[in-house]
N, CA, C and O atoms as a GROMACS GRO file, in nm:
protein
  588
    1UNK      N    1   6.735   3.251  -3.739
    1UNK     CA    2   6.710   3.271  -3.597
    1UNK      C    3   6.640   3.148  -3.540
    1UNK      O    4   6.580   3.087  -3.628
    2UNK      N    5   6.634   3.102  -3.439
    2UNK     CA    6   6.649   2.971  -3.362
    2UNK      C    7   6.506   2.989  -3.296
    2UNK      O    8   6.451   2.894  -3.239
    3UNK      N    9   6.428   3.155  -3.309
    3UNK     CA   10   6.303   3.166  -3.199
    3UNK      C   11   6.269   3.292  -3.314
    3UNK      O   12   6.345   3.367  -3.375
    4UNK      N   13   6.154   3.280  -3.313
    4UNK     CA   14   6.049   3.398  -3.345
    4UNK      C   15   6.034   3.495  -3.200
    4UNK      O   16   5.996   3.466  -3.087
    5UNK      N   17   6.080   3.618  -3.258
    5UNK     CA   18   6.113   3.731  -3.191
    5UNK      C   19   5.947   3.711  -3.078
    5UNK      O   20   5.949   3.716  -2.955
    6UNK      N   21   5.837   3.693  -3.153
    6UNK     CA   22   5.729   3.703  -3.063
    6UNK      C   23   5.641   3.585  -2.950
    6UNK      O   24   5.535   3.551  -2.898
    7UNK      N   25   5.777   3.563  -2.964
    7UNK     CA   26   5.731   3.419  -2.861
    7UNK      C   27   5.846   3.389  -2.781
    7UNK      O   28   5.842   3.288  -2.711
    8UNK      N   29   5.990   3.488  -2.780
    8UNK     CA   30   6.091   3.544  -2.668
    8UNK      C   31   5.993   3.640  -2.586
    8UNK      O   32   5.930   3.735  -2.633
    9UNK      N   33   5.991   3.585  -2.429
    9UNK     CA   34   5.946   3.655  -2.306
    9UNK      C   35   6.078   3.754  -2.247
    9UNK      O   36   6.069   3.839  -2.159
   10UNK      N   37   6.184   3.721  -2.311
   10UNK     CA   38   6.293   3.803  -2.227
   10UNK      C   39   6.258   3.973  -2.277
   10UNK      O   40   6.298   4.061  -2.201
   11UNK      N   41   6.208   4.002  -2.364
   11UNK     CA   42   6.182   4.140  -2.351
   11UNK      C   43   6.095   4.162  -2.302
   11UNK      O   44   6.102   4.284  -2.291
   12UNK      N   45   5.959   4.114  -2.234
   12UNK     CA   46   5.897   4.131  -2.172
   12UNK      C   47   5.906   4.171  -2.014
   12UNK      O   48   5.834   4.230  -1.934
   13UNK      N   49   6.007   4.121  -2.013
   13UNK     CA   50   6.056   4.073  -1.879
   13UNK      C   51   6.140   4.208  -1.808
   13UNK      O   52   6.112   4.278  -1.710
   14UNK      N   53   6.243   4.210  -1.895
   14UNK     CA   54   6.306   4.329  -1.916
   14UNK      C   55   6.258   4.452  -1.943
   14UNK      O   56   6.322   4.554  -1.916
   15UNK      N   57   6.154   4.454  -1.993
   15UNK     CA   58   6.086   4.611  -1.999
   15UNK      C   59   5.997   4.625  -1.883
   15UNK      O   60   5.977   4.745  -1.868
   16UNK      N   61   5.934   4.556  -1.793
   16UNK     CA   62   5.869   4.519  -1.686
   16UNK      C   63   5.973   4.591  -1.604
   16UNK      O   64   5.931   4.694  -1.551
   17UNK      N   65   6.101   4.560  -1.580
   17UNK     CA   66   6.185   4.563  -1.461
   17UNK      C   67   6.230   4.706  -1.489
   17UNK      O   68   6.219   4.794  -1.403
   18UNK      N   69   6.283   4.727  -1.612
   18UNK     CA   70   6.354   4.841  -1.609
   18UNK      C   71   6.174   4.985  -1.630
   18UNK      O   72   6.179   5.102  -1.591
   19UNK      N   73   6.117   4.957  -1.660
   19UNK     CA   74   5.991   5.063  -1.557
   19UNK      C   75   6.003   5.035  -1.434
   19UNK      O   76   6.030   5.142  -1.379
   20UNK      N   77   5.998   4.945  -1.350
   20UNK     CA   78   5.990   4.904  -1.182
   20UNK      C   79   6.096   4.996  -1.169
   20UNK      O   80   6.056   5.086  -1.096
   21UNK      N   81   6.201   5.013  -1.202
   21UNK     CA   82   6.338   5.071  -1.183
   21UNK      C   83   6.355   5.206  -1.178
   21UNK      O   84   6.404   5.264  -1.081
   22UNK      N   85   6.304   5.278  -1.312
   22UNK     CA   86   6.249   5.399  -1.314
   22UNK      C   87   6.172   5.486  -1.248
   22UNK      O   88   6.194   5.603  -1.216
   23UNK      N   89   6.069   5.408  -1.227
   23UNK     CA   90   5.972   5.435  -1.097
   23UNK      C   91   6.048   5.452  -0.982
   23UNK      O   92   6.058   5.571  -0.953
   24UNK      N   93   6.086   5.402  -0.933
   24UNK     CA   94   6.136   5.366  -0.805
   24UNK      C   95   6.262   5.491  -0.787
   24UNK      O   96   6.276   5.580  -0.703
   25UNK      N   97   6.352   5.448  -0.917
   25UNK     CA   98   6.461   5.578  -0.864
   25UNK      C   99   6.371   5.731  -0.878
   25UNK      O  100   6.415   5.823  -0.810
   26UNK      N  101   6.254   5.758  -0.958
   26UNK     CA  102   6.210   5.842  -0.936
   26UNK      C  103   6.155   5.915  -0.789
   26UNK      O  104   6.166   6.024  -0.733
   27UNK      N  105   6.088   5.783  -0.763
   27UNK     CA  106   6.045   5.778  -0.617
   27UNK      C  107   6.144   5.784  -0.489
   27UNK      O  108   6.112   5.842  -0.385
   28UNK      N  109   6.247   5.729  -0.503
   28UNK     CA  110   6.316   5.754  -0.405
   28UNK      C  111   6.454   5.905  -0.425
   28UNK      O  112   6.523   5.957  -0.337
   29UNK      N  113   6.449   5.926  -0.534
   29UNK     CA  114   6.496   6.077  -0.549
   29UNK      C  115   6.534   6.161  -0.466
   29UNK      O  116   6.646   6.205  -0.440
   30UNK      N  117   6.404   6.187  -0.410
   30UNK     CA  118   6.408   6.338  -0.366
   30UNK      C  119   6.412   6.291  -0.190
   30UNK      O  120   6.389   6.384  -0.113
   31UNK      N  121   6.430   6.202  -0.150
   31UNK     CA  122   6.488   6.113  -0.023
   31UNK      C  123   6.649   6.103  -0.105
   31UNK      O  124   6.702   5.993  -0.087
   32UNK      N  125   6.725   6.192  -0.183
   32UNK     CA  126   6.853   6.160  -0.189
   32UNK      C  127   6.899   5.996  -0.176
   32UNK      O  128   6.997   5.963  -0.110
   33UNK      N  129   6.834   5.923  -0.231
   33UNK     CA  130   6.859   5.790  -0.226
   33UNK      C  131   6.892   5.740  -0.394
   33UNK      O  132   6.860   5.812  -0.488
   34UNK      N  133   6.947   5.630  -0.410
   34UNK     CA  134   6.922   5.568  -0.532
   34UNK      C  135   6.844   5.478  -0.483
   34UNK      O  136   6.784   5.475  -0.375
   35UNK      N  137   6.849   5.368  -0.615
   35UNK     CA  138   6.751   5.249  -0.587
   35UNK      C  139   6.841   5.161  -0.493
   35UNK      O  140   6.775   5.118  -0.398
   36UNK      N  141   6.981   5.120  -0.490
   36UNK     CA  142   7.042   5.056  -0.433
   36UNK      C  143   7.103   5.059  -0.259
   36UNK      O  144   7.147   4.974  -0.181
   37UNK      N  145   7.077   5.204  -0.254
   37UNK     CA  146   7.071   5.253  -0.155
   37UNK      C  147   6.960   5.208  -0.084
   37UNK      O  148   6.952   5.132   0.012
   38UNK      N  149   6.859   5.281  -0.162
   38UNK     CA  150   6.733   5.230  -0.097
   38UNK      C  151   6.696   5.077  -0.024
   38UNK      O  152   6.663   5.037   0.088
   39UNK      N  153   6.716   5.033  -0.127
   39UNK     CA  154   6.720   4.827  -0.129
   39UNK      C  155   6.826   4.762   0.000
   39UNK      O  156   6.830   4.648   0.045
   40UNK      N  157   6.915   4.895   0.038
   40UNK     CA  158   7.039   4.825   0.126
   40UNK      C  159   6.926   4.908   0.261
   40UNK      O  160   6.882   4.836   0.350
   41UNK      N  161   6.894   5.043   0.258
   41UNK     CA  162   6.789   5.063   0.406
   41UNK      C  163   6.735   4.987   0.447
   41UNK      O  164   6.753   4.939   0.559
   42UNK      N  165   6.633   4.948   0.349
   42UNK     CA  166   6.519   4.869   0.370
   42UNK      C  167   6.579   4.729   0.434
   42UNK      O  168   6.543   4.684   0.543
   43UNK      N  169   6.683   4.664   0.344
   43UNK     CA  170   6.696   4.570   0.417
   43UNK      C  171   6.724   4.527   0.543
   43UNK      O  172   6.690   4.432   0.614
   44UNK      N  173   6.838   4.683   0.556
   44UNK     CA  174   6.879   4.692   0.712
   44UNK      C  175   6.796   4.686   0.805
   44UNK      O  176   6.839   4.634   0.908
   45UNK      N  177   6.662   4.732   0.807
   45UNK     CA  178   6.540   4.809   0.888
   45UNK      C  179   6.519   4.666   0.935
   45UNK      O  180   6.481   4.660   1.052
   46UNK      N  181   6.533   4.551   0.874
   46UNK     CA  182   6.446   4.474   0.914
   46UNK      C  183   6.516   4.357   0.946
   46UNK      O  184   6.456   4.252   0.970
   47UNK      N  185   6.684   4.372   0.949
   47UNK     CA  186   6.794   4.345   0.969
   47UNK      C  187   6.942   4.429   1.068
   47UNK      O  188   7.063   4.420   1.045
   48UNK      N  189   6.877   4.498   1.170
   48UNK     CA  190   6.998   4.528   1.240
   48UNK      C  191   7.137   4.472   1.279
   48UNK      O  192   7.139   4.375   1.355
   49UNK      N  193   7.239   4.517   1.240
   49UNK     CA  194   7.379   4.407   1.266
   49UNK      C  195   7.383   4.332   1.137
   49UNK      O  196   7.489   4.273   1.159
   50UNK      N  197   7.346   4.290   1.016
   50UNK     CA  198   7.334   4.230   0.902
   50UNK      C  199   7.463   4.253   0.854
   50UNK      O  200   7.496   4.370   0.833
   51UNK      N  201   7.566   4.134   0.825
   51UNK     CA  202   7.707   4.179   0.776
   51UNK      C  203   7.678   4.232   0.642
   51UNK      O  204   7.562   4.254   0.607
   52UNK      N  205   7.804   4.259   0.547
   52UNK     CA  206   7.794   4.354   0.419
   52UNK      C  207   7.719   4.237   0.297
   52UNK      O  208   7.624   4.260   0.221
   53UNK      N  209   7.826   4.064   0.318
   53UNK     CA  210   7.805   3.985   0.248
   53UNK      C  211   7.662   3.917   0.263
   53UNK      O  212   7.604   3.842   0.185
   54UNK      N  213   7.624   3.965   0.386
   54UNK     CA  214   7.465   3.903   0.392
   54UNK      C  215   7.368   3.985   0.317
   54UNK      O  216   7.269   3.940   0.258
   55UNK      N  217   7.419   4.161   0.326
   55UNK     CA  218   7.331   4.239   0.269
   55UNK      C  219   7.309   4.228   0.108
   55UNK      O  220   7.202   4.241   0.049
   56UNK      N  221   7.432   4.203   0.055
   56UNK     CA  222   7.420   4.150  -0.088
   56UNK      C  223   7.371   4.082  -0.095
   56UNK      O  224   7.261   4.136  -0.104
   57UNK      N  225   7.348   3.955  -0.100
   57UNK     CA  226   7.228   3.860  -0.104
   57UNK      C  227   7.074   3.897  -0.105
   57UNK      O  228   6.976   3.868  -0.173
   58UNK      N  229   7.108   3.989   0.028
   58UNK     CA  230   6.936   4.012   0.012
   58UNK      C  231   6.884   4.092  -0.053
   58UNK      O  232   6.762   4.103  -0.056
   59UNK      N  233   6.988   4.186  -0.141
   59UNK     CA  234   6.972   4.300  -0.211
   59UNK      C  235   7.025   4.274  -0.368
   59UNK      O  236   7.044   4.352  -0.460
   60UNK      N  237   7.038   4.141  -0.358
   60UNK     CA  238   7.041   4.037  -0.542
   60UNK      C  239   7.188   4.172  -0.559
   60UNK      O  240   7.158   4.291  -0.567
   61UNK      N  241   7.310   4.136  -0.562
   61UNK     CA  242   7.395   4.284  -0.592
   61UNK      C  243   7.532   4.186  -0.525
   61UNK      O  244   7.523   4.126  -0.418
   62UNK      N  245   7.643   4.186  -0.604
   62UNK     CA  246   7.750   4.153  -0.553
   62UNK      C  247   7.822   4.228  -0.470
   62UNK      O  248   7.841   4.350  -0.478
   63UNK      N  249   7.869   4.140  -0.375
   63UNK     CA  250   7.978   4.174  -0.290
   63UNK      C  251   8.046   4.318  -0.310
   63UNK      O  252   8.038   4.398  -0.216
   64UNK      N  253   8.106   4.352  -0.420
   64UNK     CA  254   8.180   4.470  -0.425
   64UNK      C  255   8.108   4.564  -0.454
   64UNK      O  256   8.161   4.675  -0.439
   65UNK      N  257   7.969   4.561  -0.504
   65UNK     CA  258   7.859   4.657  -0.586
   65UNK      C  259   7.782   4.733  -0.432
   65UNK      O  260   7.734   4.845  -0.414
   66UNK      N  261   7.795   4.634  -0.356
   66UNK     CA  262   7.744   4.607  -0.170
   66UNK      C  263   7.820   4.697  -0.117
   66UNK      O  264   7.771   4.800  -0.073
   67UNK      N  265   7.952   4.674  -0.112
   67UNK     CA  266   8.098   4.763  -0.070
   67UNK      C  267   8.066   4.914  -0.072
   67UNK      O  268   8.053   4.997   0.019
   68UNK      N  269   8.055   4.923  -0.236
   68UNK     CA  270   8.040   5.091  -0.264
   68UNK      C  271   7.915   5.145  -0.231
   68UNK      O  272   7.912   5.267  -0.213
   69UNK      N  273   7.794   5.072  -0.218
   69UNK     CA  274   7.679   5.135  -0.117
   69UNK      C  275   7.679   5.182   0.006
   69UNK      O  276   7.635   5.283   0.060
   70UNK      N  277   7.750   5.067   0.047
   70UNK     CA  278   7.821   5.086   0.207
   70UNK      C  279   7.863   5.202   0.228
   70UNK      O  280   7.801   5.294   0.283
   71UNK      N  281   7.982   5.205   0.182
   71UNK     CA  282   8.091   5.307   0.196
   71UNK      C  283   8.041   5.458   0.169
   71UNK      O  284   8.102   5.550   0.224
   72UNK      N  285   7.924   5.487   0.078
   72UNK     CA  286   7.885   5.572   0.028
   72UNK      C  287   7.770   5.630   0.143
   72UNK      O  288   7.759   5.749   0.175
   73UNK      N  289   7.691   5.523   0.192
   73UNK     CA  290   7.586   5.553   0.305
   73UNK      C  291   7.679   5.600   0.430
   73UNK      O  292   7.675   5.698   0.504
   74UNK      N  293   7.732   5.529   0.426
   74UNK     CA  294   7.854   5.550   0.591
   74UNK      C  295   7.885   5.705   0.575
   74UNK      O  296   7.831   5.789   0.646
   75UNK      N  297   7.953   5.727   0.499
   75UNK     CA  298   7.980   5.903   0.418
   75UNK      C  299   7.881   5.990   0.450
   75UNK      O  300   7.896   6.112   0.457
   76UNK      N  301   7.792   5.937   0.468
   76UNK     CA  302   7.630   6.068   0.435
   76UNK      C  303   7.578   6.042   0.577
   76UNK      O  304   7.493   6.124   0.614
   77UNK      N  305   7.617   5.928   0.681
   77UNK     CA  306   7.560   5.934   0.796
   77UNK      C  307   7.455   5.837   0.785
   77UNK      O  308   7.403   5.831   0.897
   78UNK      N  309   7.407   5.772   0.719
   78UNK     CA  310   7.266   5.708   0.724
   78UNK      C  311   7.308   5.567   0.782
   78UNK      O  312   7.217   5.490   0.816
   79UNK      N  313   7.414   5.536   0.792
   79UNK     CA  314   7.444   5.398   0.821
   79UNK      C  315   7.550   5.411   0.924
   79UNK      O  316   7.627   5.507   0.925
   80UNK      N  317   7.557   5.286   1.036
   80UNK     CA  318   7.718   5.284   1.087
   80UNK      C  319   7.729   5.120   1.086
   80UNK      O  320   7.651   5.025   1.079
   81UNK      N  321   7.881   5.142   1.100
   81UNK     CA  322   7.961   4.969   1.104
   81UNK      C  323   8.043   4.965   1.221
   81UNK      O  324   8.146   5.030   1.241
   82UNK      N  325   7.990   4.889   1.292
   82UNK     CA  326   8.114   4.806   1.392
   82UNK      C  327   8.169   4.691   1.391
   82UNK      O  328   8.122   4.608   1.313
   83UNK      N  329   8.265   4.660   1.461
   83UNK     CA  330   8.297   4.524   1.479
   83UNK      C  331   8.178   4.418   1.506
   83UNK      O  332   8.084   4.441   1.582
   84UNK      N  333   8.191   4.325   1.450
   84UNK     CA  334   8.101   4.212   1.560
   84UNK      C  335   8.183   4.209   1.689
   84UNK      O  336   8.302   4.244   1.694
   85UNK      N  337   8.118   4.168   1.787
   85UNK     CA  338   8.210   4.112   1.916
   85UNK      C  339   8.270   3.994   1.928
   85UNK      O  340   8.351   3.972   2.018
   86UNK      N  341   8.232   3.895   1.828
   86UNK     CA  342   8.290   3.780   1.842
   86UNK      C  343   8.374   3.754   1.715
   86UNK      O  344   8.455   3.664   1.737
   87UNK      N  345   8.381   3.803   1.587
   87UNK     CA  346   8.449   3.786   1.460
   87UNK      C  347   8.474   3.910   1.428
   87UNK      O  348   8.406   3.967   1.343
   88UNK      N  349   8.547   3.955   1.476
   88UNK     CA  350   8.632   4.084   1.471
   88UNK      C  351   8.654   4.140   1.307
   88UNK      O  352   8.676   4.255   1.268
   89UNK      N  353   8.641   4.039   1.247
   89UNK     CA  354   8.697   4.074   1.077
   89UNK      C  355   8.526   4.082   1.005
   89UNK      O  356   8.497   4.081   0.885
   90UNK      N  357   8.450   4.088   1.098
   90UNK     CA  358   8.295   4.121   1.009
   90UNK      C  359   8.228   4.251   1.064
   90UNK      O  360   8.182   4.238   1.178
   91UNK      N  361   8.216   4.343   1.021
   91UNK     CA  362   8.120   4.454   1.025
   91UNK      C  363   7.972   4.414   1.041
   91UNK      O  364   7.913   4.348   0.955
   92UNK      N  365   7.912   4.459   1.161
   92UNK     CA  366   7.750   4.471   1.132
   92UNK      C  367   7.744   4.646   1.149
   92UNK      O  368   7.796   4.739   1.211
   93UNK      N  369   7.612   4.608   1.019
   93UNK     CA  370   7.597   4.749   1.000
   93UNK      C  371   7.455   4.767   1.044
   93UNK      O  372   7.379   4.672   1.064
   94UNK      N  373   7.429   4.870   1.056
   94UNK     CA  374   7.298   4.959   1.137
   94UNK      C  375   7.256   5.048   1.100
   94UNK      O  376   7.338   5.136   1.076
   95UNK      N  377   7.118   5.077   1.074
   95UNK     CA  378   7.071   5.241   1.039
   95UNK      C  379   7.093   5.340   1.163
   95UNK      O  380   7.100   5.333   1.285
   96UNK      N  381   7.097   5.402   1.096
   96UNK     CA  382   7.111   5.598   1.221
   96UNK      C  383   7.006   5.656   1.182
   96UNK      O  384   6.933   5.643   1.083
   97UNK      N  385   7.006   5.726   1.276
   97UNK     CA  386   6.867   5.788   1.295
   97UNK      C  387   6.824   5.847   1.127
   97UNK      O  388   6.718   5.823   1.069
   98UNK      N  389   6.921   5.916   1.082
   98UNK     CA  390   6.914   5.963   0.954
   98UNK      C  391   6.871   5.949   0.875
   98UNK      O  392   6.805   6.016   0.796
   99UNK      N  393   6.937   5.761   0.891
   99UNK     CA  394   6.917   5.670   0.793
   99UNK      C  395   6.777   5.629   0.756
   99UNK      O  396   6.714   5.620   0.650
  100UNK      N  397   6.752   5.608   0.887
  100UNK     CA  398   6.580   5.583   0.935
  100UNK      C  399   6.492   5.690   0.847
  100UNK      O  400   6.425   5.656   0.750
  101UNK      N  401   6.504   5.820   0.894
  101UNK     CA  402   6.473   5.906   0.844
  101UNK      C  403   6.443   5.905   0.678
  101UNK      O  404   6.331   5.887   0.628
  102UNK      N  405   6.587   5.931   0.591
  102UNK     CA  406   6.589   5.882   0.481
  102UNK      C  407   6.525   5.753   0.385
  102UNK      O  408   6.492   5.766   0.267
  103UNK      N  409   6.517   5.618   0.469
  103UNK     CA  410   6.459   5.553   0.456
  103UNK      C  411   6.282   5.568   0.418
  103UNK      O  412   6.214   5.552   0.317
  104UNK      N  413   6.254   5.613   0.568
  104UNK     CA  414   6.128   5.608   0.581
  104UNK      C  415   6.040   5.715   0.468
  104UNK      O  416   5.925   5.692   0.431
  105UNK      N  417   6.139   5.859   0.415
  105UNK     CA  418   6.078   5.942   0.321
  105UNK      C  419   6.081   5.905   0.186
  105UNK      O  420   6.006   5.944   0.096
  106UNK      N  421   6.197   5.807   0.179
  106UNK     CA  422   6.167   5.704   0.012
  106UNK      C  423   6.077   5.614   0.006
  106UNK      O  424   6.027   5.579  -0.101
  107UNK      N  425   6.038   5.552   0.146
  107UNK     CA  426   5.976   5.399   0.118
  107UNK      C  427   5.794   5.433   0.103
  107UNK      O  428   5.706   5.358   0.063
  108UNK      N  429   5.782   5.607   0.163
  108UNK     CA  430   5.651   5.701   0.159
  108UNK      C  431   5.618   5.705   0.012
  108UNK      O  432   5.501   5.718  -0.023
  109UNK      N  433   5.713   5.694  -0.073
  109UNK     CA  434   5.686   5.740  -0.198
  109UNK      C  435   5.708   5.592  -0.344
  109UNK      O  436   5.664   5.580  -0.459
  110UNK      N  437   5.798   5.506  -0.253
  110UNK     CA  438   5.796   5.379  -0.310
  110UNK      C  439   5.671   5.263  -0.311
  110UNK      O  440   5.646   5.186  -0.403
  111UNK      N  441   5.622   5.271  -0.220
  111UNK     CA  442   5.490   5.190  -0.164
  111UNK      C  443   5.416   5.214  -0.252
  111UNK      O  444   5.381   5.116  -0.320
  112UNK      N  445   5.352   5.367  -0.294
  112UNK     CA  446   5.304   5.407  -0.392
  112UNK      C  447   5.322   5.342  -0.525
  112UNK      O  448   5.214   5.322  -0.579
  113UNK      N  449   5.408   5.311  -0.583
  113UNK     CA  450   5.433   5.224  -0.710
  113UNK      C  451   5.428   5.068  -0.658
  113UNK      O  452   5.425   4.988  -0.752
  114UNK      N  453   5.428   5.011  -0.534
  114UNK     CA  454   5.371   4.864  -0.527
  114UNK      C  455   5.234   4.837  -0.532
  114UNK      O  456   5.175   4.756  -0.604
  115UNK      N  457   5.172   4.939  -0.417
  115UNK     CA  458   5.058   4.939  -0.392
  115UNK      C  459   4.964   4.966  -0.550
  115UNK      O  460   4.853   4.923  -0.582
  116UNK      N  461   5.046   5.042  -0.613
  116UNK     CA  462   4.974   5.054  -0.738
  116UNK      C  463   5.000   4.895  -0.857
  116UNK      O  464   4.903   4.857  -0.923
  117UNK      N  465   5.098   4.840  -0.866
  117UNK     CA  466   5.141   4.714  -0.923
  117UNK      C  467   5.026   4.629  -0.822
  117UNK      O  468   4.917   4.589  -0.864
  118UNK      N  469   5.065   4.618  -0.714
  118UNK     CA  470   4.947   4.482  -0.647
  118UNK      C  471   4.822   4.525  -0.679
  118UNK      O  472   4.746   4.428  -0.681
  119UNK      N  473   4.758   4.642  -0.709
  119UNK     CA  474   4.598   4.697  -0.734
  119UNK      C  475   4.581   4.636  -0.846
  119UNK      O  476   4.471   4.580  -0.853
  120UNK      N  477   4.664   4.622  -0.960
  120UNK     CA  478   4.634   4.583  -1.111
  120UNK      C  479   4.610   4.433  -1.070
  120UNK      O  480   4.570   4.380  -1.174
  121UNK      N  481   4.614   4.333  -0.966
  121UNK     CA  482   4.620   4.166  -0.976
  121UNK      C  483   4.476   4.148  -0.862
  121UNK      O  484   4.461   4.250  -0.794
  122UNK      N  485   4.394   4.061  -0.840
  122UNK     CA  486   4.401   3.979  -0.723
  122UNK      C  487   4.453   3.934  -0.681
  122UNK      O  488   4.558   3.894  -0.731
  123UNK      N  489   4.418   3.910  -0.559
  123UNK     CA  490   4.550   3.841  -0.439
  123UNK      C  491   4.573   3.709  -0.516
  123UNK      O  492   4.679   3.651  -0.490
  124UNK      N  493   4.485   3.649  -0.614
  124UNK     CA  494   4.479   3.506  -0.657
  124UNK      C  495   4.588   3.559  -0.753
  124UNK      O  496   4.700   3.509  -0.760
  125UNK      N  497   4.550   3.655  -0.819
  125UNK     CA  498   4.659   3.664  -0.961
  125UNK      C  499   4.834   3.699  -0.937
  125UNK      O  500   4.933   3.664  -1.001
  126UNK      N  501   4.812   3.799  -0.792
  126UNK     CA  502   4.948   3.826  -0.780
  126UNK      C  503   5.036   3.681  -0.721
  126UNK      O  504   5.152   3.665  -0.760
  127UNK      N  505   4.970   3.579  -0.623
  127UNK     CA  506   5.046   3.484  -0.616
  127UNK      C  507   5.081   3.418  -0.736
  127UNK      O  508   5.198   3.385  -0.756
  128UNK      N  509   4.989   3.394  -0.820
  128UNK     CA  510   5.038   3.336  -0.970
  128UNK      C  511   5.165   3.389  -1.061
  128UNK      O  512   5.252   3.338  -1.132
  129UNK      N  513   5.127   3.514  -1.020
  129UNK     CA  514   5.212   3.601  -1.079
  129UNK      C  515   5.400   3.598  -1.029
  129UNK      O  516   5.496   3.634  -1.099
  130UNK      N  517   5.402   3.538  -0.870
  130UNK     CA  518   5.479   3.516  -0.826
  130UNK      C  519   5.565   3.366  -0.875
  130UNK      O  520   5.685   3.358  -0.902
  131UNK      N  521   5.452   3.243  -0.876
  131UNK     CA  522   5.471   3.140  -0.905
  131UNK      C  523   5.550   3.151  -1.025
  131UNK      O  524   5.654   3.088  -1.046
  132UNK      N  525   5.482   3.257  -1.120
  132UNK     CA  526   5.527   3.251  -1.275
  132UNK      C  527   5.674   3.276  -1.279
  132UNK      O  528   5.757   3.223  -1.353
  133UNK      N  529   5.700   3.419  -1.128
  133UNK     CA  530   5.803   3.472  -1.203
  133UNK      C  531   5.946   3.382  -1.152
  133UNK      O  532   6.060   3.384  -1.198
  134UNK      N  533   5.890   3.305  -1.040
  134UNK     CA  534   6.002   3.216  -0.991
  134UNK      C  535   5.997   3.125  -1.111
  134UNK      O  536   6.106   3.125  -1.168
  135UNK      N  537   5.916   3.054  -1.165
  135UNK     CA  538   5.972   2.969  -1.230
  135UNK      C  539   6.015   2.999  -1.361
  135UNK      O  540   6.058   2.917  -1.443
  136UNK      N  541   6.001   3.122  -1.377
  136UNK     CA  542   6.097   3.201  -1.530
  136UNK      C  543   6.271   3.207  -1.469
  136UNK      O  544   6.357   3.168  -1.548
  137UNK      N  545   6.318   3.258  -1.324
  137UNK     CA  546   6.395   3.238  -1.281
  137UNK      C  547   6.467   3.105  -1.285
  137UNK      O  548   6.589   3.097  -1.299
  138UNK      N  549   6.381   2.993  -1.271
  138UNK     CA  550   6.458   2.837  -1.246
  138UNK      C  551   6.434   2.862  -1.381
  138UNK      O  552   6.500   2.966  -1.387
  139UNK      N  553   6.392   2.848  -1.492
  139UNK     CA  554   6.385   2.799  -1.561
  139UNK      C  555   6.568   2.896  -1.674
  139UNK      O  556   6.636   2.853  -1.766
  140UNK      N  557   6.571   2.990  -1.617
  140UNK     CA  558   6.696   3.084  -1.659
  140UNK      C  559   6.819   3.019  -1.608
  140UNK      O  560   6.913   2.993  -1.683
  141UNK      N  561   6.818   2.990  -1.470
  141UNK     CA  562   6.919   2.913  -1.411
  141UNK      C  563   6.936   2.757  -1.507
  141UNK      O  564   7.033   2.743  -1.582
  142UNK      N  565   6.844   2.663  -1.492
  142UNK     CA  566   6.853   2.549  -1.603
  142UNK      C  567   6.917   2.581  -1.712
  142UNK      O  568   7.010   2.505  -1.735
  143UNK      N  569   6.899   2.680  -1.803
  143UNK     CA  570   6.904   2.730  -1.906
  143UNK      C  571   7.048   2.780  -1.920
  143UNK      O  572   7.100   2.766  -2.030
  144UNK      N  573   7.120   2.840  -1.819
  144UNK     CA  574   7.250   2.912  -1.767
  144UNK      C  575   7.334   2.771  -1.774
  144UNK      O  576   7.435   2.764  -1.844
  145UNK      N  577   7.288   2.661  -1.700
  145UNK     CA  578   7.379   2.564  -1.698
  145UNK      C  579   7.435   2.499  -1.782
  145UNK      O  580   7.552   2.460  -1.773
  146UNK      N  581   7.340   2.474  -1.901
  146UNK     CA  582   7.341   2.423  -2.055
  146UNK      C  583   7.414   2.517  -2.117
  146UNK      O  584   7.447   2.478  -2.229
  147UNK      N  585   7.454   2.624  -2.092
  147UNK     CA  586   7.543   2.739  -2.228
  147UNK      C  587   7.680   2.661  -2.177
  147UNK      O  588   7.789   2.689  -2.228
   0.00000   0.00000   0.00000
């Protein structure tokens, strides 16, 4: 083996996220949401008119993974799509009242698991903590390029 198992951070990393994950679909549950769902509200809320391909991006989730959220929220009412007025071939999408609704009774119960993650840092530690985790990111991307 090329690394001593205890000096690989990728399981660290990975067990970190997939609790964040757990939590969260727990939390957003009983708001009939998943996590991805959730991640596409939120973004909307703070993004009205946001096309589908913009929402992926901001919701780290490809294009077609984006699609079936869409399509699935549109179904249940929490979301609508219109034309743009000027690029006829792009959808902006919008929360409904519903959506809002739905939103706002997951994000009651999601906050709860941030607010509890930011309590464990100082404000000094959680920026560090940020610094760290971007540069575990570049440092994955570098790393991606070389395979």
């Amino acid at each position: 083996m090329g690394m001593p198992a205890d000096e690989r951070l990728g399981l660290d990393i990975k067990r970190a996220e997939q609790a964040l994950i757990a939590a969260k679909q727990a939390a957003v549950r009983p708001a009939g949401l998943t996590v991805p769902q959730y991640a596409t509200l939120f973004a909307l809320a703070d993004n009205p008119g946001i096309s589908g391909a913009a929402l992926a991006r901001a919701c780290l989730v490809t294009p077609q993974a984006m699609t079936v959220v869409l399509k699935n929220l549109e179904e249940r009412g929490l979301i609508e799509r219109s034309p743009h007025p000027w690029h006829r071939n792009v959808l902006e999408t919008r929360l409904t009242e519903a959506g809002r609704s739905a939103l706002n009774a997951a994000d009651e119960r999601a906050v709860v698991i941030e607010r509890t993650i930011a309590g464990e840092f100082s404000a000094e530690e959680r920026e560090q903590l940020r610094g760290l985790l971007a540069r575990c990111a570049e440092a994955i991307a570098r790393a991606t390029l070389e395979l």
